[in-house]
N, C-alpha and C positions, 0 to 999 in steps of 0.2 A: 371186412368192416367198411361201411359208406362214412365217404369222406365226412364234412363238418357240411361243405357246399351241399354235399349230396344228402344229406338225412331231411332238411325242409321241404326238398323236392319230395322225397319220398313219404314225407309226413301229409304232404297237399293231395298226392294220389291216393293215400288213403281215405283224408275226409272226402274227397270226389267221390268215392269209390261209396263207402256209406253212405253220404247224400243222393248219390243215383240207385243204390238198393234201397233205402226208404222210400222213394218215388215212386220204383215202380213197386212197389206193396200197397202205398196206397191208389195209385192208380189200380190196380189189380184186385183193390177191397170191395168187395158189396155193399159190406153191410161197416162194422166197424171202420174210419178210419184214422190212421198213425201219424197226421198230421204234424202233432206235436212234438215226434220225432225229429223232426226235421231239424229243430234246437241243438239236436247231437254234434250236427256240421261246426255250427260257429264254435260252440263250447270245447271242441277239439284244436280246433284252429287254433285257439288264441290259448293253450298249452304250448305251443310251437313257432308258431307263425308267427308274423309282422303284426301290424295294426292295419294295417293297408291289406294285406291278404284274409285275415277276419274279417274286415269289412265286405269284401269283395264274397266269402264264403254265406256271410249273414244276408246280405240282399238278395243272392240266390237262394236260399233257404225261404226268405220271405216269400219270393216269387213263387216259389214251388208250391209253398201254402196256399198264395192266393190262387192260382190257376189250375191247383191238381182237380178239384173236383171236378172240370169243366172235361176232363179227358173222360170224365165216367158218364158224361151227356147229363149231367146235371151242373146247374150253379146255383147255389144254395144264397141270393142274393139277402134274404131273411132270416139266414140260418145262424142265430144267434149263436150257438156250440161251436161252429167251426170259424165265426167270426174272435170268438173269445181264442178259437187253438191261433188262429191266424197273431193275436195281438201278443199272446206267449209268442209265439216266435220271432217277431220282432224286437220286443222286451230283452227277449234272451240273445236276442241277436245283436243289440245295442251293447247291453252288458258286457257278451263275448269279447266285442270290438274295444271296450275299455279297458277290460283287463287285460287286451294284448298291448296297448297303448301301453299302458305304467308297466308290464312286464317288459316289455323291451327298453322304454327309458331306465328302467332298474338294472338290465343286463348291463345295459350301455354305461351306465356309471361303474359299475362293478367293473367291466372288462378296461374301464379308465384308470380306477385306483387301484386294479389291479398290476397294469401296466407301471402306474410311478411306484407302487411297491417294490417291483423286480426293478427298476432302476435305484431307488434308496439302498436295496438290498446289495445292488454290482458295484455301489457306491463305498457300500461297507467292505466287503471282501473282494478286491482286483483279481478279475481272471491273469496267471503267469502265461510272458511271452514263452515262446521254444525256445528261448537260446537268451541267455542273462550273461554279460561278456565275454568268457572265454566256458563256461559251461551251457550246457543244453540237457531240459530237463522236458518232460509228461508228467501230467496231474490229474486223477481226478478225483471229485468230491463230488458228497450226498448228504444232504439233510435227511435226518431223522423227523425232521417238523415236515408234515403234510401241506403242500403249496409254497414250500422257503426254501429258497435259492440258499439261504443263510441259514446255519445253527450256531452250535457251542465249538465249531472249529474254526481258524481262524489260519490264516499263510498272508505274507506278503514279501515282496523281496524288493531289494534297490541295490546299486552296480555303483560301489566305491569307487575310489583310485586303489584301491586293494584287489579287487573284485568283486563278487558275486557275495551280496549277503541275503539270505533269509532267514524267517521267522515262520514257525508251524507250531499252533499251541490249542489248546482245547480246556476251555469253561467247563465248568461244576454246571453239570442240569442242559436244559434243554428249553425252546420256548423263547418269548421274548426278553428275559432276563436274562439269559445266554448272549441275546444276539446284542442285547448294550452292553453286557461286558468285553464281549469279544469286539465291538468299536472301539468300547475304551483302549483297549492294549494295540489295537492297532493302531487307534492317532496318537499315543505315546511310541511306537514305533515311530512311525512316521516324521515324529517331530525330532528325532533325537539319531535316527540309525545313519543316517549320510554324514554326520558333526563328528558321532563320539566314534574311535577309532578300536574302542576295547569295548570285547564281549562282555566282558563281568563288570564293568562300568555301566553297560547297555540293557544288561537285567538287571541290573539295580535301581538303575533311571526309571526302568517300565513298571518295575514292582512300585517303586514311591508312586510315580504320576497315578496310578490305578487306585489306590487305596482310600481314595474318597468313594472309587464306585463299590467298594468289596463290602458284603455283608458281612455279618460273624463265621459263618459255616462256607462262604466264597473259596475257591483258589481257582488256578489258571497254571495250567501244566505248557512251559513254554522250552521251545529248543530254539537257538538262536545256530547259524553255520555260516562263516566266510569260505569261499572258495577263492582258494588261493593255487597257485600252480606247485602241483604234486602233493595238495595236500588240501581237508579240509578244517579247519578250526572251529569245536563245536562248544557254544555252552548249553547245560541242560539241566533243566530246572523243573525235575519228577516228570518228564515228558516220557515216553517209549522210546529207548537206542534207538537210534539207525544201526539198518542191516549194510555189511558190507557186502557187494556180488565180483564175487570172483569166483576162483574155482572152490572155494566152498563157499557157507554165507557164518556171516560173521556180526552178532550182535557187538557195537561197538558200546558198550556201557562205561559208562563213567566213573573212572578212579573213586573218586569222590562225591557222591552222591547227594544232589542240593533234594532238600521239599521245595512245591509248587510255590510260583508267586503267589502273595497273601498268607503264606505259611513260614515268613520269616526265612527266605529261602538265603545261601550261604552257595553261589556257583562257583564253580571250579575252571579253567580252560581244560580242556580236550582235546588234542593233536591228534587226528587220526591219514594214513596216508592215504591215497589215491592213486594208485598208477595206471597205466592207459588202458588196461583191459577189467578195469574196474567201473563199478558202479555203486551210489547209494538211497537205499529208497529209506525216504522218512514218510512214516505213518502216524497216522492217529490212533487211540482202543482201539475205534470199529474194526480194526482190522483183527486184531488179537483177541476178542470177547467175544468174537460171534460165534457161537457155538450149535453143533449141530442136535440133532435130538436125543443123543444121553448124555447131554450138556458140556460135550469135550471142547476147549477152545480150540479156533485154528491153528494148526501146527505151522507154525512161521518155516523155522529154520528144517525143513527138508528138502528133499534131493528135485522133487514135482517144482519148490516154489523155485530154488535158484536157477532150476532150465525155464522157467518161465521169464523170469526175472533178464536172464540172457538172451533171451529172445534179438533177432538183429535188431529190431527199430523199439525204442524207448516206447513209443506208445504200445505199440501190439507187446510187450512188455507189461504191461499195466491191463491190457485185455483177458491179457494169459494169468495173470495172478488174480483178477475180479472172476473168472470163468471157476477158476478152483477154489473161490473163497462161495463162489454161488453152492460150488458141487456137495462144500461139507456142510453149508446153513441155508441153504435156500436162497431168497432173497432176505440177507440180513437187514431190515430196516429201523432196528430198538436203539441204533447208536447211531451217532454220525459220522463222518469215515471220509478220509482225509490221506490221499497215496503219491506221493513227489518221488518221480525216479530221477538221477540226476548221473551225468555222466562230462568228465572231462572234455574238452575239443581236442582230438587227439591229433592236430596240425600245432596248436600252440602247447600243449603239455611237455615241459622238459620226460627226457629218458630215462629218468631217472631221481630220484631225491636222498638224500644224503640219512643216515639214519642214525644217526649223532646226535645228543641233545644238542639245540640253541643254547648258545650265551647269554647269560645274565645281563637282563639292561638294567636301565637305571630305574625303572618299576617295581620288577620283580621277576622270576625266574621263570620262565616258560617250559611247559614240558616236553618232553620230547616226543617224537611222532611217535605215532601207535602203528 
Protein backbone atom coordinates (compact mmCIF):
# COMPACT_ATOMS: atom_id res chain seq x y z
CA UNK A 1 0.00 0.00 0.00
CA UNK A 2 1.63 3.78 -0.85
CA UNK A 3 2.22 5.62 1.75
CA UNK A 4 -0.25 9.09 2.46
CA UNK A 5 3.26 11.04 0.98
CA UNK A 6 3.46 8.54 -1.81
CA UNK A 7 -0.18 8.40 -3.35
CA UNK A 8 -0.17 12.39 -4.72
CA UNK A 9 3.02 11.47 -6.34
CA UNK A 10 1.62 8.74 -7.76
CA UNK A 11 -1.68 10.50 -8.49
CA UNK A 12 0.67 13.46 -10.63
CA UNK A 13 2.28 10.61 -12.83
CA UNK A 14 -0.71 9.43 -13.66
CA UNK A 15 -2.34 12.87 -14.94
CA UNK A 16 1.38 13.27 -16.66
CA UNK A 17 0.85 10.19 -18.05
CA UNK A 18 -2.79 10.90 -19.62
CA UNK A 19 -1.81 14.40 -20.56
CA UNK A 20 1.17 13.03 -22.67
CA UNK A 21 -1.22 10.06 -24.27
CA UNK A 22 -3.79 12.65 -25.36
CA UNK A 23 -0.89 14.67 -27.12
CA UNK A 24 0.45 12.57 -28.80
CA UNK A 25 -3.08 11.39 -30.41
CA UNK A 26 -3.71 14.45 -31.18
CA UNK A 27 -0.59 15.30 -32.68
CA UNK A 28 -0.79 11.92 -34.49
CA UNK A 29 -4.61 12.83 -35.78
CA UNK A 30 -5.24 13.81 -39.42
CA UNK A 31 -8.31 14.42 -39.66
CA UNK A 32 -10.43 14.71 -36.16
CA UNK A 33 -8.73 16.36 -33.40
CA UNK A 34 -9.08 15.50 -29.21
CA UNK A 35 -8.09 18.68 -28.31
CA UNK A 36 -10.65 19.04 -25.83
CA UNK A 37 -9.36 16.08 -24.09
CA UNK A 38 -6.78 17.79 -22.80
CA UNK A 39 -9.53 19.12 -19.85
CA UNK A 40 -9.01 15.44 -18.53
CA UNK A 41 -5.52 16.52 -16.88
CA UNK A 42 -6.68 19.47 -14.78
CA UNK A 43 -10.04 17.91 -13.90
CA UNK A 44 -8.06 14.84 -12.32
CA UNK A 45 -5.70 16.89 -10.73
CA UNK A 46 -7.75 18.83 -8.66
CA UNK A 47 -9.56 15.39 -7.36
CA UNK A 48 -6.21 14.97 -5.62
CA UNK A 49 -3.89 17.51 -5.92
CA UNK A 50 -2.97 20.90 -4.36
CA UNK A 51 -4.21 24.14 -5.95
CA UNK A 52 -0.84 24.86 -6.96
CA UNK A 53 -0.32 21.59 -8.78
CA UNK A 54 -3.76 21.97 -10.77
CA UNK A 55 -2.73 25.05 -11.71
CA UNK A 56 0.63 23.96 -12.93
CA UNK A 57 -1.30 20.67 -14.68
CA UNK A 58 -4.08 23.42 -16.28
CA UNK A 59 -1.36 25.73 -18.01
CA UNK A 60 0.05 22.72 -19.58
CA UNK A 61 -3.00 21.47 -20.79
CA UNK A 62 -3.65 25.06 -22.20
CA UNK A 63 -0.22 25.10 -23.88
CA UNK A 64 -0.77 21.74 -25.45
CA UNK A 65 -4.05 23.20 -26.93
CA UNK A 66 -2.63 26.06 -28.21
CA UNK A 67 0.60 24.61 -29.76
CA UNK A 68 -0.48 20.89 -30.77
CA UNK A 69 -1.78 21.73 -34.16
CA UNK A 70 1.57 23.39 -35.09
CA UNK A 71 3.37 19.85 -34.64
CA UNK A 72 0.90 18.52 -37.63
CA UNK A 73 2.47 21.69 -39.92
CA UNK A 74 -0.62 23.40 -39.61
CA UNK A 75 -1.67 26.56 -37.27
CA UNK A 76 -5.04 27.10 -37.71
CA UNK A 77 -4.70 30.85 -36.72
CA UNK A 78 -8.59 31.39 -38.06
CA UNK A 79 -9.71 28.16 -36.97
CA UNK A 80 -12.63 29.22 -34.97
CA UNK A 81 -13.39 25.21 -33.79
CA UNK A 82 -10.21 24.67 -32.28
CA UNK A 83 -9.97 28.28 -31.06
CA UNK A 84 -13.39 27.52 -29.10
CA UNK A 85 -11.73 23.65 -27.96
CA UNK A 86 -8.57 25.90 -26.94
CA UNK A 87 -11.09 28.35 -24.56
CA UNK A 88 -12.85 25.02 -23.09
CA UNK A 89 -9.71 24.14 -21.98
CA UNK A 90 -8.84 26.99 -20.21
CA UNK A 91 -12.35 27.35 -18.75
CA UNK A 92 -12.05 23.97 -17.49
CA UNK A 93 -8.68 24.54 -16.54
CA UNK A 94 -9.44 27.68 -14.36
CA UNK A 95 -12.46 25.69 -12.88
CA UNK A 96 -9.97 22.64 -12.06
CA UNK A 97 -7.77 25.04 -10.23
CA UNK A 98 -10.76 26.18 -8.07
CA UNK A 99 -12.04 23.42 -7.01
CA UNK A 100 -8.69 22.11 -5.95
CA UNK A 101 -8.35 25.56 -3.92
CA UNK A 102 -11.65 25.06 -1.68
CA UNK A 103 -11.03 21.14 -1.62
CA UNK A 104 -8.00 21.44 0.02
CA UNK A 105 -8.92 24.57 2.34
CA UNK A 106 -12.00 22.05 3.25
CA UNK A 107 -9.45 19.03 3.95
CA UNK A 108 -7.37 21.51 5.94
CA UNK A 109 -10.18 22.47 8.19
CA UNK A 110 -11.49 19.06 8.53
CA UNK A 111 -7.91 17.56 9.27
CA UNK A 112 -8.04 20.84 12.08
CA UNK A 113 -11.36 19.95 13.77
CA UNK A 114 -10.49 16.90 13.50
CA UNK A 115 -7.47 17.13 15.41
CA UNK A 116 -9.26 19.14 18.49
CA UNK A 117 -11.74 16.34 18.30
CA UNK A 118 -9.35 13.71 19.29
CA UNK A 119 -7.87 15.93 21.91
CA UNK A 120 -11.69 16.90 23.43
CA UNK A 121 -12.14 13.17 23.20
CA UNK A 122 -8.31 12.28 25.42
CA UNK A 123 -9.70 14.93 27.31
CA UNK A 124 -12.79 12.82 28.22
CA UNK A 125 -11.25 9.54 28.75
CA UNK A 126 -7.23 9.50 30.19
CA UNK A 127 -5.16 7.06 28.62
CA UNK A 128 -3.85 4.60 32.22
CA UNK A 129 -0.13 4.89 33.23
CA UNK A 130 1.72 1.16 33.46
CA UNK A 131 2.02 1.28 36.97
CA UNK A 132 -0.75 3.19 39.52
CA UNK A 133 1.33 2.91 43.05
CA UNK A 134 2.08 -0.28 43.96
CA UNK A 135 0.03 -2.02 40.98
CA UNK A 136 0.92 -2.31 37.21
CA UNK A 137 -1.64 -2.86 34.82
CA UNK A 138 -2.36 -2.94 30.30
CA UNK A 139 -5.50 -1.64 28.67
CA UNK A 140 -6.86 -1.65 25.78
CA UNK A 141 -9.90 -0.01 24.27
CA UNK A 142 -12.08 0.40 21.04
CA UNK A 143 -14.92 2.45 19.96
CA UNK A 144 -17.65 0.93 18.48
CA UNK A 145 -18.34 4.63 16.93
CA UNK A 146 -16.42 4.96 13.56
CA UNK A 147 -13.57 7.84 13.75
CA UNK A 148 -14.01 7.98 18.13
CA UNK A 149 -11.30 7.63 20.25
CA UNK A 150 -14.51 7.78 22.79
CA UNK A 151 -17.82 5.48 23.23
CA UNK A 152 -20.13 4.38 25.86
CA UNK A 153 -16.96 3.08 28.02
CA UNK A 154 -15.59 4.86 30.17
CA UNK A 155 -12.00 3.89 33.01
CA UNK A 156 -10.14 6.35 34.98
CA UNK A 157 -8.02 5.76 38.07
CA UNK A 158 -6.30 7.98 40.88
CA UNK A 159 -3.63 6.84 43.60
CA UNK A 160 -5.05 7.38 47.32
CA UNK A 161 -3.06 7.12 50.47
CA UNK A 162 -4.83 3.81 50.34
CA UNK A 163 -3.66 3.03 46.93
CA UNK A 164 -4.59 2.40 43.52
CA UNK A 165 -8.36 3.31 42.80
CA UNK A 166 -10.34 2.81 39.53
CA UNK A 167 -13.38 3.15 37.83
CA UNK A 168 -14.37 0.92 34.44
CA UNK A 169 -18.07 1.58 33.51
CA UNK A 170 -20.15 1.36 30.32
CA UNK A 171 -23.25 3.68 29.10
CA UNK A 172 -26.70 2.46 27.65
CA UNK A 173 -26.22 3.07 23.70
CA UNK A 174 -23.51 4.41 21.64
CA UNK A 175 -22.82 7.71 19.70
CA UNK A 176 -22.73 11.04 21.09
CA UNK A 177 -25.15 10.65 23.93
CA UNK A 178 -22.97 7.90 25.17
CA UNK A 179 -19.98 9.86 24.98
CA UNK A 180 -21.74 12.99 27.53
CA UNK A 181 -22.80 10.43 29.78
CA UNK A 182 -19.76 8.68 30.03
CA UNK A 183 -18.12 12.58 30.83
CA UNK A 184 -20.65 12.99 33.20
CA UNK A 185 -19.72 10.03 35.52
CA UNK A 186 -16.24 10.61 35.03
CA UNK A 187 -16.00 14.39 36.30
CA UNK A 188 -18.20 13.07 39.11
CA UNK A 189 -15.38 10.75 39.50
CA UNK A 190 -13.03 12.95 39.38
CA UNK A 191 -14.47 15.38 41.66
CA UNK A 192 -15.16 13.04 44.57
CA UNK A 193 -12.63 9.67 44.23
CA UNK A 194 -9.32 11.33 46.03
CA UNK A 195 -11.82 13.04 49.20
CA UNK A 196 -14.42 10.03 49.86
CA UNK A 197 -12.48 7.18 51.33
CA UNK A 198 -15.49 4.47 50.85
CA UNK A 199 -16.55 2.67 47.86
CA UNK A 200 -20.37 2.56 48.55
CA UNK A 201 -20.19 6.21 49.46
CA UNK A 202 -18.46 6.79 46.00
CA UNK A 203 -21.25 5.20 44.04
CA UNK A 204 -23.55 6.81 45.47
CA UNK A 205 -22.02 10.32 45.25
CA UNK A 206 -21.67 9.36 41.30
CA UNK A 207 -25.02 7.96 40.94
CA UNK A 208 -26.70 11.43 42.55
CA UNK A 209 -24.18 13.85 40.72
CA UNK A 210 -25.31 11.98 37.13
CA UNK A 211 -28.95 12.02 37.45
CA UNK A 212 -29.59 15.36 36.03
CA UNK A 213 -27.86 13.92 32.73
CA UNK A 214 -29.92 10.35 32.85
CA UNK A 215 -32.85 10.01 30.55
CA UNK A 216 -35.79 7.67 31.47
CA UNK A 217 -34.45 4.53 29.80
CA UNK A 218 -30.34 5.88 30.77
CA UNK A 219 -28.19 3.66 33.19
CA UNK A 220 -24.41 3.23 33.57
CA UNK A 221 -23.00 -0.18 34.61
CA UNK A 222 -20.01 0.94 36.92
CA UNK A 223 -17.27 -1.16 38.97
CA UNK A 224 -15.30 0.95 41.15
CA UNK A 225 -11.68 -1.26 42.79
CA UNK A 226 -9.10 0.03 45.44
CA UNK A 227 -6.04 -1.84 45.31
CA UNK A 228 -4.84 -2.43 48.48
CA UNK A 229 -1.76 -4.78 49.44
CA UNK A 230 -3.00 -8.56 49.15
CA UNK A 231 -6.13 -7.53 48.35
CA UNK A 232 -8.59 -5.84 46.08
CA UNK A 233 -11.84 -3.94 47.30
CA UNK A 234 -14.51 -4.03 44.65
CA UNK A 235 -17.89 -2.16 44.43
CA UNK A 236 -20.01 -3.19 41.52
CA UNK A 237 -22.98 -1.76 40.23
CA UNK A 238 -24.49 -4.48 37.13
CA UNK A 239 -20.95 -3.98 35.65
CA UNK A 240 -19.41 -7.72 34.35
CA UNK A 241 -17.17 -9.53 37.48
CA UNK A 242 -13.70 -9.45 37.11
CA UNK A 243 -12.00 -12.52 36.29
CA UNK A 244 -9.48 -13.73 38.74
CA UNK A 245 -5.96 -15.42 36.88
CA UNK A 246 -4.48 -17.88 38.63
CA UNK A 247 -4.35 -21.35 38.25
CA UNK A 248 -7.80 -21.38 37.35
CA UNK A 249 -9.99 -18.28 36.28
CA UNK A 250 -12.31 -17.16 38.56
CA UNK A 251 -15.37 -14.94 37.98
CA UNK A 252 -15.38 -12.83 41.12
CA UNK A 253 -19.32 -11.94 41.27
CA UNK A 254 -20.75 -10.10 43.81
CA UNK A 255 -22.56 -11.35 47.07
CA UNK A 256 -24.96 -9.13 46.61
CA UNK A 257 -25.89 -7.92 43.39
CA UNK A 258 -26.53 -3.87 42.97
CA UNK A 259 -28.53 -2.68 39.24
CA UNK A 260 -26.66 -0.01 37.28
CA UNK A 261 -26.49 3.61 38.21
CA UNK A 262 -29.76 5.36 37.22
CA UNK A 263 -31.42 2.20 38.31
CA UNK A 264 -31.63 3.00 41.99
CA UNK A 265 -28.72 0.96 42.51
CA UNK A 266 -28.12 -0.49 46.26
CA UNK A 267 -23.85 -1.51 46.27
CA UNK A 268 -22.39 -3.85 48.38
CA UNK A 269 -18.27 -3.89 49.40
CA UNK A 270 -16.47 -6.86 47.82
CA UNK A 271 -13.23 -8.18 49.40
CA UNK A 272 -11.61 -10.13 46.91
CA UNK A 273 -7.86 -11.49 47.46
CA UNK A 274 -4.81 -11.15 45.43
CA UNK A 275 -1.83 -12.93 46.01
CA UNK A 276 1.44 -12.69 44.04
CA UNK A 277 0.95 -14.94 41.32
CA UNK A 278 -2.27 -13.49 40.69
CA UNK A 279 -4.03 -11.32 38.29
CA UNK A 280 -7.24 -9.32 37.55
CA UNK A 281 -8.70 -8.46 34.22
CA UNK A 282 -11.78 -6.06 34.26
CA UNK A 283 -13.78 -5.88 31.16
CA UNK A 284 -16.50 -4.36 29.56
CA UNK A 285 -19.74 -6.67 27.28
CA UNK A 286 -17.53 -6.20 24.32
CA UNK A 287 -15.74 -8.72 25.44
CA UNK A 288 -18.50 -11.29 26.50
CA UNK A 289 -21.26 -10.55 23.61
CA UNK A 290 -19.15 -10.89 20.72
CA UNK A 291 -20.21 -13.81 19.28
CA UNK A 292 -19.22 -15.71 16.47
CA UNK A 293 -21.39 -16.88 13.49
CA UNK A 294 -24.16 -19.24 15.21
CA UNK A 295 -24.32 -16.61 17.68
CA UNK A 296 -22.21 -18.29 20.59
CA UNK A 297 -20.81 -15.66 23.03
CA UNK A 298 -17.11 -15.75 23.93
CA UNK A 299 -16.31 -18.38 26.18
CA UNK A 300 -14.55 -16.27 29.01
CA UNK A 301 -13.62 -18.74 31.60
CA UNK A 302 -11.55 -21.50 29.67
CA UNK A 303 -8.37 -23.12 29.71
CA UNK A 304 -7.05 -20.97 25.97
CA UNK A 305 -8.22 -17.69 27.90
CA UNK A 306 -6.33 -18.12 31.24
CA UNK A 307 -2.76 -19.29 29.33
CA UNK A 308 -3.26 -16.26 27.67
CA UNK A 309 -4.11 -14.19 30.42
CA UNK A 310 -0.74 -15.57 32.03
CA UNK A 311 1.08 -14.73 29.49
CA UNK A 312 4.71 -13.21 31.24
CA UNK A 313 4.14 -9.55 30.27
CA UNK A 314 0.61 -7.90 31.01
CA UNK A 315 0.41 -6.40 27.70
CA UNK A 316 1.21 -9.50 25.40
CA UNK A 317 -1.38 -10.79 27.84
CA UNK A 318 -4.15 -8.65 26.39
CA UNK A 319 -2.58 -9.56 22.80
CA UNK A 320 -3.23 -13.07 23.55
CA UNK A 321 -6.73 -12.68 24.68
CA UNK A 322 -7.79 -9.94 21.63
CA UNK A 323 -6.02 -12.68 19.10
CA UNK A 324 -8.68 -15.27 20.49
CA UNK A 325 -11.53 -12.93 20.88
CA UNK A 326 -10.61 -12.04 16.89
CA UNK A 327 -10.48 -16.12 16.36
CA UNK A 328 -14.10 -16.74 17.61
CA UNK A 329 -15.94 -13.22 16.09
CA UNK A 330 -13.83 -11.82 13.64
CA UNK A 331 -13.23 -8.31 14.07
CA UNK A 332 -15.87 -7.61 16.76
CA UNK A 333 -16.87 -3.95 16.12
CA UNK A 334 -20.99 -3.78 17.24
CA UNK A 335 -19.88 -3.11 20.84
CA UNK A 336 -17.37 -1.18 22.57
CA UNK A 337 -14.65 -3.13 24.38
CA UNK A 338 -12.91 -2.10 27.21
CA UNK A 339 -9.81 -4.88 28.74
CA UNK A 340 -7.64 -3.71 32.10
CA UNK A 341 -5.23 -6.53 33.10
CA UNK A 342 -3.97 -5.50 36.46
CA UNK A 343 -1.37 -7.25 38.49
CA UNK A 344 0.22 -6.63 42.03
CA UNK A 345 4.09 -5.34 42.31
CA UNK A 346 5.44 -8.33 43.58
CA UNK A 347 8.63 -6.52 45.52
CA UNK A 348 5.88 -4.50 47.71
CA UNK A 349 2.95 -7.26 48.05
CA UNK A 350 3.07 -8.83 51.58
CA UNK A 351 3.50 -13.01 51.55
CA UNK A 352 0.69 -13.39 52.49
CA UNK A 353 -2.95 -12.10 53.68
CA UNK A 354 -4.64 -13.19 56.66
CA UNK A 355 -8.19 -14.94 55.80
CA UNK A 356 -10.09 -13.91 58.71
CA UNK A 357 -12.96 -11.48 58.51
CA UNK A 358 -11.94 -7.70 59.53
CA UNK A 359 -13.41 -6.27 62.58
CA UNK A 360 -16.28 -4.24 62.83
CA UNK A 361 -15.57 -0.42 62.75
CA UNK A 362 -17.58 2.08 63.71
CA UNK A 363 -19.32 2.25 60.12
CA UNK A 364 -20.27 -0.98 59.51
CA UNK A 365 -19.01 -4.45 59.04
CA UNK A 366 -16.66 -5.20 56.27
CA UNK A 367 -16.65 -8.51 54.65
CA UNK A 368 -14.21 -10.69 54.64
CA UNK A 369 -11.81 -11.60 51.71
CA UNK A 370 -12.93 -13.79 49.04
Amino acid sequence: MLSRRGRPHAWSLMVVTVEAAIALADAASAAASPVGLLLVGPLLAAVRLTARATTVIATVAITLAVALPGLRGTWPLLDLDHAAQVLGVAIGGVWSALIARSRSRAAGSLARMTHIAELAQRAIVHPLPSRLGDTRLAMRSRSASDHALVGGDLHDAVVTSAGARLVLGDVKGHGLDAVQLAAAVLSAFRQTAAAEPDLVRLAHAIDGRIKPELGPEDFVTLLLADFVPGEVRLVNCGHPPPVRVGRVLELMESPEPSPPLGLSPDPRLHRVRLRRNQRLLLYTDGLTDARDADGTSFPLCREQVRAALAAPDLEEGLEQLLDLLYQHAGDPTGDDLTLILLQPDLTTLPAAVPDTPVTRSSQQARPPVR
